[in-house]
Each structure stands twice: as structure tokens, then as C-alpha cells.
PQR file of N, CA, C, O and H, with PARSE charges and radii, in Angstrom:
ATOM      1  N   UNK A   1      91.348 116.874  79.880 -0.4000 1.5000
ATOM      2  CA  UNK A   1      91.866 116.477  81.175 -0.0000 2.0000
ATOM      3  C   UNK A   1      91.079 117.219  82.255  0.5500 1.7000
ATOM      4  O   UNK A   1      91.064 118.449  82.208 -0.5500 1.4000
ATOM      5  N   UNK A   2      90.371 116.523  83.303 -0.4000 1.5000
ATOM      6  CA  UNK A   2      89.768 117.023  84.421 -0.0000 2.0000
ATOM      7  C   UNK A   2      90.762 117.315  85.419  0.5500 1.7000
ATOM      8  O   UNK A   2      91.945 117.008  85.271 -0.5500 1.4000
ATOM      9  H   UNK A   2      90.383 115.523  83.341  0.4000 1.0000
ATOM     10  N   UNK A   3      90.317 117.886  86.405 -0.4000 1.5000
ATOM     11  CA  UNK A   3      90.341 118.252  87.973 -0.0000 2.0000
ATOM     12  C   UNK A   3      91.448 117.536  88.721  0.5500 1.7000
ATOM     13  O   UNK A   3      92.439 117.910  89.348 -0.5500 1.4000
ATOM     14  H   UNK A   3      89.356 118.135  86.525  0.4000 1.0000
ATOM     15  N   UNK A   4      90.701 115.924  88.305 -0.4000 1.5000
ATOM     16  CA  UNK A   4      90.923 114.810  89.258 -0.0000 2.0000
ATOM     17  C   UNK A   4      91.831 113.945  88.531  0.5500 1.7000
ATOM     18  O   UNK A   4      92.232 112.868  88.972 -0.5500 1.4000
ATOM     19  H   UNK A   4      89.896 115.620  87.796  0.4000 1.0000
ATOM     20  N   UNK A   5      92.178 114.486  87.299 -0.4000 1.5000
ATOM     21  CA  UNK A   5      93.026 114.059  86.582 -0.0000 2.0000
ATOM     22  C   UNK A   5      94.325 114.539  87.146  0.5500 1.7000
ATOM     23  O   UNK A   5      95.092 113.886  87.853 -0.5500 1.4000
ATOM     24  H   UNK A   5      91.852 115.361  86.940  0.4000 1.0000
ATOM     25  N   UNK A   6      94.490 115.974  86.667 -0.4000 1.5000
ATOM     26  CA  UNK A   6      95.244 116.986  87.526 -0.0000 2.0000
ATOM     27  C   UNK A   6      95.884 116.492  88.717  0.5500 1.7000
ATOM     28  O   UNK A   6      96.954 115.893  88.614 -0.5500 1.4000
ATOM     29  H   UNK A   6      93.868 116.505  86.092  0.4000 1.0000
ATOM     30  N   UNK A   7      95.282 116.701  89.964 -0.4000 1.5000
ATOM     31  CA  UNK A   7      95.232 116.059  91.077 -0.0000 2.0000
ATOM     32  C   UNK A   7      95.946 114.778  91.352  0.5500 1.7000
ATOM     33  O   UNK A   7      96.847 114.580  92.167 -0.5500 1.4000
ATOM     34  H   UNK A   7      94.413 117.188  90.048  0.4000 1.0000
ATOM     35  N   UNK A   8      95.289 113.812  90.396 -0.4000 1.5000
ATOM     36  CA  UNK A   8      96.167 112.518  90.987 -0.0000 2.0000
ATOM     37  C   UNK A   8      97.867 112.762  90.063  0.5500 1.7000
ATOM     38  O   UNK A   8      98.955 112.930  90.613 -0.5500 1.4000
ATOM     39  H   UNK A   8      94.557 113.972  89.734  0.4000 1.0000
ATOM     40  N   UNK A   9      97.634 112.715  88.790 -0.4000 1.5000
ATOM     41  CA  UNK A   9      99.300 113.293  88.425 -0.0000 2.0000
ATOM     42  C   UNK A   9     100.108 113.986  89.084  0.5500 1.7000
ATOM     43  O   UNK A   9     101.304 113.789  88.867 -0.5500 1.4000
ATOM     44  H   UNK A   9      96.751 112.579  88.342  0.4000 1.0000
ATOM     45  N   UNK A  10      99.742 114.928  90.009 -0.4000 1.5000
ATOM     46  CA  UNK A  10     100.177 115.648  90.958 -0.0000 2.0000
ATOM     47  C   UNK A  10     100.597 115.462  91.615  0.5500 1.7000
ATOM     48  O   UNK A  10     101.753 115.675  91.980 -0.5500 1.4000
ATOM     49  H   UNK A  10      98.770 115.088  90.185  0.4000 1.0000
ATOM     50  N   UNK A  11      99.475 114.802  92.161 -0.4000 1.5000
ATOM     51  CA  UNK A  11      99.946 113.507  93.870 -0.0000 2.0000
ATOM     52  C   UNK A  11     101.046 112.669  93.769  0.5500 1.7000
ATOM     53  O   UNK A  11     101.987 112.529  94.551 -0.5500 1.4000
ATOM     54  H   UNK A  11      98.536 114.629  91.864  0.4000 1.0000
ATOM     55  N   UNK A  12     100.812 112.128  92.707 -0.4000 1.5000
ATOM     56  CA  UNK A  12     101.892 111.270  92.395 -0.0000 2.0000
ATOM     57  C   UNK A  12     103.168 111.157  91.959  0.5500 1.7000
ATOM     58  O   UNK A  12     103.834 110.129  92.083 -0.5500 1.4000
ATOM     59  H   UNK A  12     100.048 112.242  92.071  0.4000 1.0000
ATOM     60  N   UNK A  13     103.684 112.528  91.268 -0.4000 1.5000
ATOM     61  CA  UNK A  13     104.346 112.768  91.040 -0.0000 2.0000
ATOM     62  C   UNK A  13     105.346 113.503  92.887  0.5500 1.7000
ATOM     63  O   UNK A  13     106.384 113.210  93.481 -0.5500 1.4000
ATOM     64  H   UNK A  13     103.144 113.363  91.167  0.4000 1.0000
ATOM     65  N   UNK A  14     104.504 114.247  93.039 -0.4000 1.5000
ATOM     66  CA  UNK A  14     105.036 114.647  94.322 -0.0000 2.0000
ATOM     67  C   UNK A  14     105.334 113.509  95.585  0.5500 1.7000
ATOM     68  O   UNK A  14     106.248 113.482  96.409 -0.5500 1.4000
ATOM     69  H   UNK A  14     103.661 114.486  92.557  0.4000 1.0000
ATOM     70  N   UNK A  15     103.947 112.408  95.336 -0.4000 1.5000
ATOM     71  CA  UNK A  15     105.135 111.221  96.389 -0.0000 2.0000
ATOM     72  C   UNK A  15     106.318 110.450  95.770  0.5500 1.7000
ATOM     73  O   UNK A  15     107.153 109.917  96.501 -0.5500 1.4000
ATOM     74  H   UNK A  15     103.205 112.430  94.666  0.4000 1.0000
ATOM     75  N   UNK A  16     106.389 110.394  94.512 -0.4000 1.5000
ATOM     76  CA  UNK A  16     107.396 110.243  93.837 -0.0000 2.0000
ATOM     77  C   UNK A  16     108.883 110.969  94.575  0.5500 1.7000
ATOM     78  O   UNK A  16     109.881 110.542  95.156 -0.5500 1.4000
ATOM     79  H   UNK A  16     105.711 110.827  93.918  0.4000 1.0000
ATOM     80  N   UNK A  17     108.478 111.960  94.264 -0.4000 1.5000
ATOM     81  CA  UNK A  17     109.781 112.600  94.869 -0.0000 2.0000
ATOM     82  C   UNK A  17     110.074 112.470  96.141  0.5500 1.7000
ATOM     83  O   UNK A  17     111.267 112.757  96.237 -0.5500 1.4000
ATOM     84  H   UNK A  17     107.668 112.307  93.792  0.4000 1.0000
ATOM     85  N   UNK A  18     109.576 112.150  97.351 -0.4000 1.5000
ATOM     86  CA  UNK A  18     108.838 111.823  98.456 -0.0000 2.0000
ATOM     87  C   UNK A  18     110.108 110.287  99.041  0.5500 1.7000
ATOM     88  O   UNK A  18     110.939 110.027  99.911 -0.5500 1.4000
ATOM     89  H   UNK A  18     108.607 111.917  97.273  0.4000 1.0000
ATOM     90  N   UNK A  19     109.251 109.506  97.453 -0.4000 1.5000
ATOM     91  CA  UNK A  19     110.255 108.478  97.773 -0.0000 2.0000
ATOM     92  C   UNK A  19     111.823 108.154  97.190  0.5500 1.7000
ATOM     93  O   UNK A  19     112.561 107.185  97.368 -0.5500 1.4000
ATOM     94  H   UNK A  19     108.576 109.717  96.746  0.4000 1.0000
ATOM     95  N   UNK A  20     111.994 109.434  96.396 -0.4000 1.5000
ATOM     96  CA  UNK A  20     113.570 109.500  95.706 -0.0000 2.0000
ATOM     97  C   UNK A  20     113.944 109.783  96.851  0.5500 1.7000
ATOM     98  O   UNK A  20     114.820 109.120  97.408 -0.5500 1.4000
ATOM     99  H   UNK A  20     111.395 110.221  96.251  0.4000 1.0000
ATOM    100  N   UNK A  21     113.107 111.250  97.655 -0.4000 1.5000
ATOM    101  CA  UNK A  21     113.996 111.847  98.909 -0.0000 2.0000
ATOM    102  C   UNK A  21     114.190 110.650 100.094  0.5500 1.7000
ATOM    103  O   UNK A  21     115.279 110.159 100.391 -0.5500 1.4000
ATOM    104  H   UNK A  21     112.396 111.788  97.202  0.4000 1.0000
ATOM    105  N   UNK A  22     113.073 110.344 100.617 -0.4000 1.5000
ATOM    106  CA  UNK A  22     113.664 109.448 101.340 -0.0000 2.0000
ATOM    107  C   UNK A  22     114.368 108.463 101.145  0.5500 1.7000
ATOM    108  O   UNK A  22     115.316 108.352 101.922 -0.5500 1.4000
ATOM    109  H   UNK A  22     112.189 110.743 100.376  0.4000 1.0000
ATOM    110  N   UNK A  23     114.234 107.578 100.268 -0.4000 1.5000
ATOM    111  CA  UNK A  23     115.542 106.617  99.175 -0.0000 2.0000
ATOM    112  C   UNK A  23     117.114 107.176  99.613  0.5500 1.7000
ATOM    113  O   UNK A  23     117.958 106.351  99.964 -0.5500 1.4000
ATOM    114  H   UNK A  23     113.464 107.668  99.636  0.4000 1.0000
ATOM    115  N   UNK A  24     117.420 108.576  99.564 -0.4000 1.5000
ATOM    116  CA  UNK A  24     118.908 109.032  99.651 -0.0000 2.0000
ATOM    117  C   UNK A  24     118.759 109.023 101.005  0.5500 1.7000
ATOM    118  O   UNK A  24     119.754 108.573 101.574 -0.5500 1.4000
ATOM    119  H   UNK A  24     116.735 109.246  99.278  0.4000 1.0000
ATOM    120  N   UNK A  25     117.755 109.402 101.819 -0.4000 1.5000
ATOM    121  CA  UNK A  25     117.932 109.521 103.233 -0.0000 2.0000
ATOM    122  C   UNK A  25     118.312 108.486 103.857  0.5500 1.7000
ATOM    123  O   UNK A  25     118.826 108.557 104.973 -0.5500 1.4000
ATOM    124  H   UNK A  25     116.947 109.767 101.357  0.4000 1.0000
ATOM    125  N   UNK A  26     118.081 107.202 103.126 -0.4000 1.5000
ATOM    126  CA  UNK A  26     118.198 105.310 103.808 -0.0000 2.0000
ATOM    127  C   UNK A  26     117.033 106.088 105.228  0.5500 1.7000
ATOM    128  O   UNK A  26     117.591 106.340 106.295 -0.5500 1.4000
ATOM    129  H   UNK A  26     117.663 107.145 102.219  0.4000 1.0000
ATOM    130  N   UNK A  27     115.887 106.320 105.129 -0.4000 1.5000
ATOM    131  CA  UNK A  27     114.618 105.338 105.688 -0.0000 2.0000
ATOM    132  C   UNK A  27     114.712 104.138 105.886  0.5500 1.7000
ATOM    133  O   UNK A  27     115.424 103.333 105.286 -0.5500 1.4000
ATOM    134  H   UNK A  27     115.433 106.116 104.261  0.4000 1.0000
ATOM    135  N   UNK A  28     113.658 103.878 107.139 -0.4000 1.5000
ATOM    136  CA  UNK A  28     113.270 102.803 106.822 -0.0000 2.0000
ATOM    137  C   UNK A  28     112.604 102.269 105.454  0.5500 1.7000
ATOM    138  O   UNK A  28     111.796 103.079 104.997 -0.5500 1.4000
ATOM    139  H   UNK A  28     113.079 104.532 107.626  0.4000 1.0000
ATOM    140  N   UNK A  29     112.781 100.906 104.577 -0.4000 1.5000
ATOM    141  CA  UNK A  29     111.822 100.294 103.752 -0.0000 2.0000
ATOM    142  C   UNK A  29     110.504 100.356 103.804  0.5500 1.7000
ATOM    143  O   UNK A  29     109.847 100.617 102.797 -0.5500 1.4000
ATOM    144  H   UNK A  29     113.437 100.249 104.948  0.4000 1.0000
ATOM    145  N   UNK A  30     109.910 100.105 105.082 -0.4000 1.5000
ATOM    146  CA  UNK A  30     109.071 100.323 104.800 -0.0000 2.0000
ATOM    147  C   UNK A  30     107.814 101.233 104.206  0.5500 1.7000
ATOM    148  O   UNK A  30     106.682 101.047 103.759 -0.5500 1.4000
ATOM    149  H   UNK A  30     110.444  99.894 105.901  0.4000 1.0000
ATOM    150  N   UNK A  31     108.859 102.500 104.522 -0.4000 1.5000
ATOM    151  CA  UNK A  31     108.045 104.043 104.085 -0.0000 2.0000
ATOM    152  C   UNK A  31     108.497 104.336 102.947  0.5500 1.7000
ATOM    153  O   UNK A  31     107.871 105.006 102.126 -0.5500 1.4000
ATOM    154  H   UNK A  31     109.778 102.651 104.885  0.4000 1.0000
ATOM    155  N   UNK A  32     109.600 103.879 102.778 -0.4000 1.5000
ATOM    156  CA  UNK A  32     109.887 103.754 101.064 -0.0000 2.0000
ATOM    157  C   UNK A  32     109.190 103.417 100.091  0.5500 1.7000
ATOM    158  O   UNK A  32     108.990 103.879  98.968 -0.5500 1.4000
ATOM    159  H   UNK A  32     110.109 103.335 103.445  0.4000 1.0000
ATOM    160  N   UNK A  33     108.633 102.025 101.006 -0.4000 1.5000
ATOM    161  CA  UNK A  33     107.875 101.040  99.761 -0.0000 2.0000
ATOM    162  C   UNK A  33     106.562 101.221  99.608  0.5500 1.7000
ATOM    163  O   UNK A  33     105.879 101.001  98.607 -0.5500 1.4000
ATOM    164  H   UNK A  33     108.797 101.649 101.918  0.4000 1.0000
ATOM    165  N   UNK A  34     106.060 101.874 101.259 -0.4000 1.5000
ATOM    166  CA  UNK A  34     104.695 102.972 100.832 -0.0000 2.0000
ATOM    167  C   UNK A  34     104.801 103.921  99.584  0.5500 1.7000
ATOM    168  O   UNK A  34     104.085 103.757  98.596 -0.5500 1.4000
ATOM    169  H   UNK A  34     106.614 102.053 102.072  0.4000 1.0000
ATOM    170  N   UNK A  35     105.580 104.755  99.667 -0.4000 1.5000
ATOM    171  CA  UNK A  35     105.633 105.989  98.936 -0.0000 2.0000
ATOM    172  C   UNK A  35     105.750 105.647  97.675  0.5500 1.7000
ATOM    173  O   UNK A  35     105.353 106.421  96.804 -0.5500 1.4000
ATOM    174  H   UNK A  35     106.162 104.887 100.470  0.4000 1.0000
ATOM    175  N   UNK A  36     106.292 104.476  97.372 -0.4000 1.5000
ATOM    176  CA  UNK A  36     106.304 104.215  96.254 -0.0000 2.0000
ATOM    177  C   UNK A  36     105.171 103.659  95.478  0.5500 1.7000
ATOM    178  O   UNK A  36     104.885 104.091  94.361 -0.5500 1.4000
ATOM    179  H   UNK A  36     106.614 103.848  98.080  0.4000 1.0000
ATOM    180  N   UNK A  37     104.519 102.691  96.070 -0.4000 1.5000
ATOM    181  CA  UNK A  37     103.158 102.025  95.889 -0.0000 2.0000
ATOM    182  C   UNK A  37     102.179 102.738  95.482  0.5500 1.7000
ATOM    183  O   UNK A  37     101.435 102.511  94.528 -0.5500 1.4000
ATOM    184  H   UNK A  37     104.751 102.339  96.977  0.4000 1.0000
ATOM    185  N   UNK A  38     102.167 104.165  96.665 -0.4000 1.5000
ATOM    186  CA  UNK A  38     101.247 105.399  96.436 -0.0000 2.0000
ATOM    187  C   UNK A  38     101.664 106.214  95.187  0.5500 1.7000
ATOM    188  O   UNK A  38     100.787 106.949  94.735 -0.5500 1.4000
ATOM    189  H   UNK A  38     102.772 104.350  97.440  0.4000 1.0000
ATOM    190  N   UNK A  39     102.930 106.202  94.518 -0.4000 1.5000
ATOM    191  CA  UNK A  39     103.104 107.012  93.743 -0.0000 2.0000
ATOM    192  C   UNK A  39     102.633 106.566  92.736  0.5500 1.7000
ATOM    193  O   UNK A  39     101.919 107.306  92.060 -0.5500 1.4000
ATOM    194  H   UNK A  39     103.643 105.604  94.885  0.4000 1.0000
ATOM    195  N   UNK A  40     102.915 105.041  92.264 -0.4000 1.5000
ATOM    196  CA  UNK A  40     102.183 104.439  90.904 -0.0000 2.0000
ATOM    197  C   UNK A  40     100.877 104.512  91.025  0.5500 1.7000
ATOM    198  O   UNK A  40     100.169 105.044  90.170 -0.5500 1.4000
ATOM    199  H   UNK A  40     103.495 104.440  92.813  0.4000 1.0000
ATOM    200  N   UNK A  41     100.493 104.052  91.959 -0.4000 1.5000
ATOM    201  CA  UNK A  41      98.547 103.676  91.895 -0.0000 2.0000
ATOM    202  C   UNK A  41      97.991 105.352  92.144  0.5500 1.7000
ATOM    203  O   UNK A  41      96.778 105.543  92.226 -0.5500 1.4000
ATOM    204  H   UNK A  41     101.068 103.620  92.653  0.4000 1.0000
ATOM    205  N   UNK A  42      98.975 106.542  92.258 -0.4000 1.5000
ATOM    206  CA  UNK A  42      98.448 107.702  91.916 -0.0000 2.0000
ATOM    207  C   UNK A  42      98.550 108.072  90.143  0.5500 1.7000
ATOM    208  O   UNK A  42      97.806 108.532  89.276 -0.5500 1.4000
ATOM    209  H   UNK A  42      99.961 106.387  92.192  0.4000 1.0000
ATOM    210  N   UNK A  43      99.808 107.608  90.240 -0.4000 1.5000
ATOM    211  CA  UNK A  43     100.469 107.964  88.427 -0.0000 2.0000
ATOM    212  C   UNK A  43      99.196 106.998  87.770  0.5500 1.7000
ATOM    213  O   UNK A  43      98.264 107.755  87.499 -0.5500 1.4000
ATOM    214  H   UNK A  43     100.412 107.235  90.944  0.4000 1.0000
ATOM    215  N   UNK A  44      98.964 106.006  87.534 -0.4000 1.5000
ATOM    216  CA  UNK A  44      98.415 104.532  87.092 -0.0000 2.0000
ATOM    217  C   UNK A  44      96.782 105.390  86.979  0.5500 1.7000
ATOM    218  O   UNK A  44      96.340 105.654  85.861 -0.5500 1.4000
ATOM    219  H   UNK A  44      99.721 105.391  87.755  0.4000 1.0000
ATOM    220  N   UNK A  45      96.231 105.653  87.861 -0.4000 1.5000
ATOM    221  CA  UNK A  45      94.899 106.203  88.261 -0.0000 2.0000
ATOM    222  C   UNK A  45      94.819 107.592  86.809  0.5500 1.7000
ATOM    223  O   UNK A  45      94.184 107.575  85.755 -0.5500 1.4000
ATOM    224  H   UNK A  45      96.590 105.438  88.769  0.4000 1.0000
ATOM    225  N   UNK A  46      95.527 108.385  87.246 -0.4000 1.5000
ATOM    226  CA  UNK A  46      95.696 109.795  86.415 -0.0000 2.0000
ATOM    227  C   UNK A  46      95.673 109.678  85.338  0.5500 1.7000
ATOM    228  O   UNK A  46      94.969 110.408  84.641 -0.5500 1.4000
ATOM    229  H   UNK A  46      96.043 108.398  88.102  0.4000 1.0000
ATOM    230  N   UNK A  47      96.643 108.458  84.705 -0.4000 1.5000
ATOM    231  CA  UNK A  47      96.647 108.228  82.960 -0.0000 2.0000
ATOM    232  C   UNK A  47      95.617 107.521  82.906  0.5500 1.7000
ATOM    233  O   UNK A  47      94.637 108.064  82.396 -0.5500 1.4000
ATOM    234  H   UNK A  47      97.215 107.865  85.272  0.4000 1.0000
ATOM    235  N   UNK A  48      95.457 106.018  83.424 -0.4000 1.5000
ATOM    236  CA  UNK A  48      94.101 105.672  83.004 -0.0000 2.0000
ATOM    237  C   UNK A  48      92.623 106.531  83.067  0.5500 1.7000
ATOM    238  O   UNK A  48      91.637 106.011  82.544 -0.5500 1.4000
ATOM    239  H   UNK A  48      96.253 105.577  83.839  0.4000 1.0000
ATOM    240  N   UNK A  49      92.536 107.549  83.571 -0.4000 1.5000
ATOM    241  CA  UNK A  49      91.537 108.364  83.494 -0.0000 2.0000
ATOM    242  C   UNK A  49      91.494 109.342  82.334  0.5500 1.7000
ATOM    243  O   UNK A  49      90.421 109.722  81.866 -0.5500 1.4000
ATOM    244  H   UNK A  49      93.337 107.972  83.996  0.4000 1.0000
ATOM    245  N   UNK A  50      93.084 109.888  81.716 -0.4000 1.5000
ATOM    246  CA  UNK A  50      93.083 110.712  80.967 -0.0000 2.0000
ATOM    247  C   UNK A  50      92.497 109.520  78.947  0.5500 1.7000
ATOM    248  O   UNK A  50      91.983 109.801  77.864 -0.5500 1.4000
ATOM    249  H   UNK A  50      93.956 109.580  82.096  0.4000 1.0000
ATOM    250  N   UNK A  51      93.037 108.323  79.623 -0.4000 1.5000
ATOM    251  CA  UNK A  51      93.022 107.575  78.565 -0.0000 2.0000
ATOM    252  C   UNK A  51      91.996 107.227  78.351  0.5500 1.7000
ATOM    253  O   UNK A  51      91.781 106.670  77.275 -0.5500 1.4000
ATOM    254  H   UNK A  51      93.454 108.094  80.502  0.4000 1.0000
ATOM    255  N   UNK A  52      90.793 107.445  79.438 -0.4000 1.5000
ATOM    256  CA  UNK A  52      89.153 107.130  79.558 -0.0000 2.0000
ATOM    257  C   UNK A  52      89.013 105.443  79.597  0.5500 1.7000
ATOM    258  O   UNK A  52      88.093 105.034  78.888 -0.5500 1.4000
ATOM    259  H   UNK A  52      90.968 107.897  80.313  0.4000 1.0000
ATOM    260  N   UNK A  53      89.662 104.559  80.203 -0.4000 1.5000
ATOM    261  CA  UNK A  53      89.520 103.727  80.550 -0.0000 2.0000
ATOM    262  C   UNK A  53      88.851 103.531  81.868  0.5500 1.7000
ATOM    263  O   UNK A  53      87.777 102.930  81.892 -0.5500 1.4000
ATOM    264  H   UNK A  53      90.409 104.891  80.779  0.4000 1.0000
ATOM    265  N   UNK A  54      89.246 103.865  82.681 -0.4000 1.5000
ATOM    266  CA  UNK A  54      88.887 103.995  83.784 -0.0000 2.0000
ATOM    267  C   UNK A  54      87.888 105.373  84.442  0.5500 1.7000
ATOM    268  O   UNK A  54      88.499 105.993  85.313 -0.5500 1.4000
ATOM    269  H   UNK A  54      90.119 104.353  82.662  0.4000 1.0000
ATOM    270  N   UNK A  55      86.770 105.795  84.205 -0.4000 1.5000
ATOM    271  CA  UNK A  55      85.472 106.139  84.763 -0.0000 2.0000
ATOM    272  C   UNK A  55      85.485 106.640  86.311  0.5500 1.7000
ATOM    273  O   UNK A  55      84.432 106.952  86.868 -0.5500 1.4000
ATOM    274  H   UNK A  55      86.274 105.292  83.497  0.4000 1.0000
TER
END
């Protein structure tokens, strides 16, 4: 596992929480549905890299 592996699991995990927290807060949707978007295509990025699919 690299750096940037690290990093994006990280990221993502932390906007994850990002969007649980704001979720209880009732935000607006729309920053919800950011945070959420950002959290998979951070999570999504991290494993496919650890899985060496993705380069």
C-alpha cells in the first residue's frame, strides 16, 4: 500500500463522516450529496489502487 493509497482512504473516510455529521445536522442536500459523492470516488479510488487495477 502506497502514500496515495493512504491518503485517499483517509480522505474518504473522513468526508464520510463529514456527511453522517451533516446528515444529523439536516443541511442542505445539496452538501450532503457532495460529501457523499466525494466520499465514494475517494473510498472507490483507494481500493482500486490497492487492488492494482487502477494505475
Amino acid at each position: 500500500m502506497t502514500g496515495l493509497n493512504t491518503i485517499l482512504i483517509v480522505l474518504g473516510l473522513f468526508l464520510a463522516g463529514g456527511f453522517y455529521s451533516f446528515q444529523k445536522q439536516q443541511m442542505p442536500k445539496s452538501v450532503v450529496i457532495l460529501l457523499a459523492i466525494g466520499s465514494v470516488m475517494c473510498l472507490a479510488a483507494g481500493v482500486l489502487r490497492i487492488q492494482g487495477i487502477w494505475d
